[in-house]
C-alpha positions as CSV (number, residue, x, y, z in Angstrom):
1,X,20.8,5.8,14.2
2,X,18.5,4.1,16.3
3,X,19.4,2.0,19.2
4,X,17.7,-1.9,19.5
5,X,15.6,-1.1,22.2
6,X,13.9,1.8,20.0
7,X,13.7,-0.2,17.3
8,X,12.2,-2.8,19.8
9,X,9.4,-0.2,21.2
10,X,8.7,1.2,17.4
11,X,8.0,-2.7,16.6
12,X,5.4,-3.2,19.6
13,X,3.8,0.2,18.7
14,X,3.1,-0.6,15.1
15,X,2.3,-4.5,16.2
16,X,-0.4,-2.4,18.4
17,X,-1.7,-0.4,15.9
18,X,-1.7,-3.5,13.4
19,X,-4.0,-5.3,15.7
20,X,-6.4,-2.2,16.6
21,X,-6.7,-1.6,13.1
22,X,-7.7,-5.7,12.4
23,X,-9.9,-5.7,15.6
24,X,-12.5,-2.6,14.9
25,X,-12.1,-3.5,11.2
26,X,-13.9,-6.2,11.7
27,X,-16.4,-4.9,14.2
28,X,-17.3,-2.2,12.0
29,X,-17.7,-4.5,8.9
30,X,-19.9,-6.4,11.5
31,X,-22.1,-3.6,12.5
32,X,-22.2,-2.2,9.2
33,X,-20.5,1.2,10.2
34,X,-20.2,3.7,7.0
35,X,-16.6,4.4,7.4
36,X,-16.8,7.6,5.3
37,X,-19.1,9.2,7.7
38,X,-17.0,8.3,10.6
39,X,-13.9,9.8,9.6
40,X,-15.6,13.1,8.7
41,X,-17.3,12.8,12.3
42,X,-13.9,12.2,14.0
43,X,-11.9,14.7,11.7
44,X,-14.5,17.8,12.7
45,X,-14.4,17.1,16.1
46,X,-10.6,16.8,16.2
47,X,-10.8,20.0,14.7
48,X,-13.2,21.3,16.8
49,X,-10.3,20.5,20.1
50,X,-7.6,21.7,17.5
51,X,-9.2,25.4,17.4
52,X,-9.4,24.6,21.5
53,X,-5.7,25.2,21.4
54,X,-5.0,21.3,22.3
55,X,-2.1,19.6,21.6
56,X,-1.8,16.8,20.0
57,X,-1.4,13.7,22.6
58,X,-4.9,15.6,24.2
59,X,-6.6,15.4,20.9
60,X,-5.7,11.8,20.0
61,X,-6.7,11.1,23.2
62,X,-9.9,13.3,23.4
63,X,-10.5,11.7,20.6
64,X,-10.2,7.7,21.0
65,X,-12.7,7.8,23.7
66,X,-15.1,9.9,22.0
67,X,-15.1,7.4,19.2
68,X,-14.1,3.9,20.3
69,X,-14.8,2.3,17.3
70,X,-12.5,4.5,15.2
71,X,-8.6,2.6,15.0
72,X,-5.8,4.4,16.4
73,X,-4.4,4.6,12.7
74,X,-7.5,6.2,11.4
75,X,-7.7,9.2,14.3
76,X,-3.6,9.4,13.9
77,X,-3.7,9.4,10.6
78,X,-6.7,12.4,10.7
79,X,-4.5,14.2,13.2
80,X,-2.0,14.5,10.2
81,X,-4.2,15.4,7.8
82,X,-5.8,18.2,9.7
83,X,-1.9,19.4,10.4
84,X,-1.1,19.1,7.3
85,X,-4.3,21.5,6.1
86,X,-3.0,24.1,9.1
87,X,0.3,24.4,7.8
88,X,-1.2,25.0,3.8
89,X,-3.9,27.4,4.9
90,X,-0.9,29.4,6.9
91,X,1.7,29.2,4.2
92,X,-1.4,30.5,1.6
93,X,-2.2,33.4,4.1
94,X,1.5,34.2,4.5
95,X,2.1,34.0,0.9
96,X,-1.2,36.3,0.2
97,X,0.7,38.4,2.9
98,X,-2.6,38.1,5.4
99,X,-1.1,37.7,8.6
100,X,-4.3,38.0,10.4
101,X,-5.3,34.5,9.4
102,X,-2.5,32.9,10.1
103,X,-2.7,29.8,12.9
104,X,-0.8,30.2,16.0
């Protein structure tokens, strides 16, 4: 289990991320921001430091001030998605038995 204070800290995190996401929301409603586009701007270029060898704390935060106006859910979010696509493309090139493409 989790202790209170962990709980406490997972609270303010998400209260945090809440209020980003409400925030640039409404400043990109505002400005009139296509949101499609932005995501696939911020998801190549997160891919772009992901092939650098970065981790992930240097991406997220490579990436935030690259793009202030994406939320902290959106790029986090990305980061996931973009993890989640390494670990399929390695599993297909391990299960095609082509080592050579696999991701280290």
């Amino acid at each position: 289990g989790c202790s209170f204070e962990e709980i406490r800290k997972v609270q303010i995190l998400m209260t945090e991320f809440i209020l980003d996401e409400k925030e640039k929301t409404k400043i990109l409603e505002k400005e009139n921001v296509d949101m499609t586009k932005l995501q696939m701007d911020v998801k190549e270029y997160m891919k772009g430091l992901v092939a650098q060898g970065k981790n992930r704390k240097e991406v997220i935060e490579e990436t935030i001030f690259k793009f202030p106006k994406a939320t902290k859910n959106m790029i986090n979010r990305t980061f996931g998605e973009i993890d989640d696509e390494k670990v399929l493309d390695d599993a297909a090139a391990y299960i095609l038995e082509d080592n050579k493409n696999i991701k280290k």
